[in-house]
N, C-alpha and C positions, 0 to 999 in steps of 0.2 A: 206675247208681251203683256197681254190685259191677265194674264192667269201670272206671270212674275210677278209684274205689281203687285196683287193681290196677294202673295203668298208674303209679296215686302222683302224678304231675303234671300240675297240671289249674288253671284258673282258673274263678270263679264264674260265667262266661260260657257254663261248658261242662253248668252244672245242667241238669237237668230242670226243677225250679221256674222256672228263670230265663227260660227258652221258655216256659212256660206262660203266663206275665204278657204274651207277646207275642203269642200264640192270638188274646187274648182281643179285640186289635185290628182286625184282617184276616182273610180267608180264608188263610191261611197257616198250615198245621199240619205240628209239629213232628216231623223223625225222628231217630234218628241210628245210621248205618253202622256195624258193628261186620267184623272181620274179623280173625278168632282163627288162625293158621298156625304151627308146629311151635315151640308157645310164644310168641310172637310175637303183638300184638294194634297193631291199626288202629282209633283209634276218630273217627266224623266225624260232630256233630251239622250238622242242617240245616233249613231252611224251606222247606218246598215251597208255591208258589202258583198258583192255576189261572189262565191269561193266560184269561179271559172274552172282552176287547173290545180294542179299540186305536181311540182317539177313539171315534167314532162307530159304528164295524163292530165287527160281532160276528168274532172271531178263530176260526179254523178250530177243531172242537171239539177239544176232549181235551187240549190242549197246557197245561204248565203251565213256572215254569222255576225255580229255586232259587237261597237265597241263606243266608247266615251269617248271623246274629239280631245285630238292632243291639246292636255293643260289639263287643268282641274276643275271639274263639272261635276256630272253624279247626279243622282235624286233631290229631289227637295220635297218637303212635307210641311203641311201645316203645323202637324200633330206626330207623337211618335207612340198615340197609341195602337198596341197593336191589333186589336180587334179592326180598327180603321185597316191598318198597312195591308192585313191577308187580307180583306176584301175588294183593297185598291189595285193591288198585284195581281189579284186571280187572273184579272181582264188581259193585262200585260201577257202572263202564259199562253191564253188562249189568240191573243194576236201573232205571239213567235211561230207557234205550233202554224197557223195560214199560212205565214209566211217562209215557212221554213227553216226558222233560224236555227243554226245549230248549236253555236254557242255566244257569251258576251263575257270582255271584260270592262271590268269599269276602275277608272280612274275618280278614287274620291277628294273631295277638296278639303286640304286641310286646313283652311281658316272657317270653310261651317261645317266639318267636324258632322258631313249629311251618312255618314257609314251607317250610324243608328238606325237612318230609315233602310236600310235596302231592301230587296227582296228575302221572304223568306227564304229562299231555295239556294240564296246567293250567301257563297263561301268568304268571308271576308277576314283579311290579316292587314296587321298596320307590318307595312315591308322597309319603310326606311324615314327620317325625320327629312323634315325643311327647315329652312335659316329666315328668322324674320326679324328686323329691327326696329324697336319700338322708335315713333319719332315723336310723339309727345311730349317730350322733353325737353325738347331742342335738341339748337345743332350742338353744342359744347358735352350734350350729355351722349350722343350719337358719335362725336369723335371719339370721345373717350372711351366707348364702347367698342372702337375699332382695336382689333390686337396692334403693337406697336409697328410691329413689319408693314401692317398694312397704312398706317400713317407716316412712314419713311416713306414709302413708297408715293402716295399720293406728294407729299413735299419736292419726292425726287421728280416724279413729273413737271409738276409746274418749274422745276428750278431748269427742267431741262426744254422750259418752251412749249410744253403740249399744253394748245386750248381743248376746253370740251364746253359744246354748247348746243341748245334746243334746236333741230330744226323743223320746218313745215315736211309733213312724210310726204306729201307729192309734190316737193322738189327731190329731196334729199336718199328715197329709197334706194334709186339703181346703185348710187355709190355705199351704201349700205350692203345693199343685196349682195355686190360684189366682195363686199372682206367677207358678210358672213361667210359665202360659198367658199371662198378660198380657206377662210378655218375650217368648214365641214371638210377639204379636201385633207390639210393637213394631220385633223383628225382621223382621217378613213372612215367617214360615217356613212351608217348605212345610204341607200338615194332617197330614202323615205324624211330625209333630213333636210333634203331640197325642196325647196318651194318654188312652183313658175311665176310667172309676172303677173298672172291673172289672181294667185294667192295674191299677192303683195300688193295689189291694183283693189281686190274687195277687203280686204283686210283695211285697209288705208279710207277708204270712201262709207267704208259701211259702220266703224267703232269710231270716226268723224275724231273729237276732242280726246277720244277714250285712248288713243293710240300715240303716244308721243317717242318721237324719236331724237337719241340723242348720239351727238357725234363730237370726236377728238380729233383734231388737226396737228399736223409739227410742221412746221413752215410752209404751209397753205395745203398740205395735202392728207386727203382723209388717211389717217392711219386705224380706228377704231370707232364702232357704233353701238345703240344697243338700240331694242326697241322694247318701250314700256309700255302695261296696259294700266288705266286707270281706272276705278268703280268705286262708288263711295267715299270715303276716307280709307281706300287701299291702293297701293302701287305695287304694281306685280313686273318682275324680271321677266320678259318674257324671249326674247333671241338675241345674241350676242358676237361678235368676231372681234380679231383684234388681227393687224398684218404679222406675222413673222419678224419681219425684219424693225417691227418698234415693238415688240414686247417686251424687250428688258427694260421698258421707258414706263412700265404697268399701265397703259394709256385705259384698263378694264379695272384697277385700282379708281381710276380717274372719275371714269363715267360712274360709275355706282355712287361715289361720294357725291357728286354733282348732282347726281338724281333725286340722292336723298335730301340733300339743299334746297333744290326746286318743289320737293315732294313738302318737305316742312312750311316753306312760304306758301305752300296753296293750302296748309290748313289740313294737309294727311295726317294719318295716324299711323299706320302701319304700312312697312315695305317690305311688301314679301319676296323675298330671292332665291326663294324653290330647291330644290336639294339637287343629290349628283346624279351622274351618270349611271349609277345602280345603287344598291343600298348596305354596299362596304363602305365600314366609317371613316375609312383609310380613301376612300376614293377623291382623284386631285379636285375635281369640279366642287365637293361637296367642302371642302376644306379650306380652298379660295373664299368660301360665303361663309364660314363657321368662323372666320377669323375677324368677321365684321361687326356679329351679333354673337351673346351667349344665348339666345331668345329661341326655341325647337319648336315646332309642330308637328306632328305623327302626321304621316302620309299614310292612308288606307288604299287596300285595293279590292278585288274581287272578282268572282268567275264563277258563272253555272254552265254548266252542261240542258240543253234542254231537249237535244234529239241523242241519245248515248250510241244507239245505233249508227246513227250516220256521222256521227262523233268518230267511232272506233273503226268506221271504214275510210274517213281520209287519215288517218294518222297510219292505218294499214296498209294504205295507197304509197305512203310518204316512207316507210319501212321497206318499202317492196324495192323501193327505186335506189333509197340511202343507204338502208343497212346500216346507219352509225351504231356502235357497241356502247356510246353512251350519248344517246340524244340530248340535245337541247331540254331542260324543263320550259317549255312555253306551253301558255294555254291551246295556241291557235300552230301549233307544231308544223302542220301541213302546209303553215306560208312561207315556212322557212325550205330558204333555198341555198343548202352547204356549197354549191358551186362558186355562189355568187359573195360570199365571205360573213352575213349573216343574215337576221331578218329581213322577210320581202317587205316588214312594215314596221310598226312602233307597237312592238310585244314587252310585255314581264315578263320575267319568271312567274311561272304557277309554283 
């Protein structure tokens, strides 16, 4: 925390508490890179995970490989010059190579826009945009901004009785918990989409005021929630459900307008609502949040290889057992498990 402050710009993605909530899912535990040079500071949170198996076989020991904690995190720099960056990085190399990593992706954030620092070595493409709504405006300049279906929409709620309001997250999560899961069911999402109670228990205790949750009722019973992260003058969409059986009532029309309401009167500026489900512009998730802002931000990604050898033997592992005629493009190929209907975690496309 004393090297964030210092750097001053940072998103809630780059906490310590905010990895600790994701500990508590996986064998993935949390580090993050520091690299202090003649005033100058590199700072890089990460997930290291041990590769155990690949399908069925046990994967050669020791090997693990690394990734950015679901949301948007990434590097941070003081500085983007590069004479700084390769000599902040070299160190980075030489700690993977001890530890065995074989490879990383990195999810970069695209309100700091931190791609510029990556690593040298690290391959980076902007893969798809995000939805943000300016709120400095006010609320009158934010309606307007809403495309018209989405302002039926909200009208039709309220006309049809759905409240939506703040709650305290430890009362309100289990009822939460439970629409999200049943939308992850209705979706078929991967289980890496599942959260235990120990997530939602350090998540809630450790981002304190950062986390607010908000919920829709129709005649006293929760139909929809979402939960929002706070940091600065920014508000970030961060997980969402709505029931089945009240979504033609838009109760997630609801909650977003009401968020940004409460986001305005606390003096935010910007609500970030993240993009879709992959990076077709046609995709429904990403199109829901494009109808509320015209406002984009590039989402960056990235991926190195740092061991290619032991790289090319589990993806050879993973060909042995699948045989697919046209594989996945994922980075981390070998977590994927075709049995089980897609990724064993939260992969890109490479």
């Amino acid at each position: 925390m004393a090297c964030l402050e210092r750097l001053g710009r940072y998103d809630v993605y780059h906490l310590p508490t905010y990895h600790r909530a994701y500990e508590a899912d996986t064998a993935s535990r949390a580090h993050a890179y520091v690299a202090e040079i003649g005033g100058e500071t590199l700072f890089h949170p990460i997930m290291l995970r041990p590769i155990d198996r690949v399908g069925e076989a046990p994967a050669p020991e020791g090997l693990c490989d690394a990734e950015t904690v679901y949301g948007y995190s990434g590097p941070l720099a003081s500085t983007v010059d590069q004479d700084f960056l390769a000599e902040a990085w070299r160190g980075y190399s030489e700690w993977y190579a001890e530890r065995r990593v074989v490879c990383e992706f990195t999810r970069f954030n695209p309100m700091l826009k931190n791609h510029d620092v990556a690593a040298p070595g690290c391959e980076t493409w902007q893969d798809r945009q995000t939805v943000a709504i300016d709120l400095g405006a006010g609320e009158d300049a934010v309606w307007q901004g809403y495309a018209g279906v989405h302002r039926n929409s909200i009208r039709k709620a309220v006309k049809n009785g759905l409240k939506c309001e703040q709650r305290p997250a430890h009362e309100a999560m289990l009822a939460f918990r439970a629409i999200y899961e049943e939308t992850m069911r209705g979706l078929e999402a991967d289980p890496a989409y599942y959260f235990s109670e120990d997530h939602y228990l350090n998540l809630s205790e450790g981002l304190g005021s950062r986390l607010r949750l908000f919920m829709v009722s129709a005649n006293g019973t929760d139909v929809a929630g979402a939960l929002f992260l706070v940091h600065g003058d920014t508000l970030h969409y961060h997980l969402a459900g709505s029931l089945l059986s009240h979504r033609q009532l838009a109760p997630n029309n609801l909650l977003i307008h009401k968020a940004a309401r409460w986001a305005i009167g606390q003096g935010l500026k910007t609500f970030h609502l993240g993009g879709g489900r992959g990076p077709e512009p046609e995709d429904s998730l990403f199109r829901f949040k494009a109808r509320f802002s015209g406002r984009r931000e590039d989402m960056w990604f990235g991926k190195q290889i740092f061991d290619s050898a032991a790289y090319e033997a589990l993806v050879s592992l993973w060909h042995e057992q699948f045989q697919a005629e046209e594989p996945p493009a994922y980075l981390q190929l070998y977590r994927i498990d075709p049995r089980g209907g897609g990724p064993s975690g939260r992969h890109v496309a490479a």
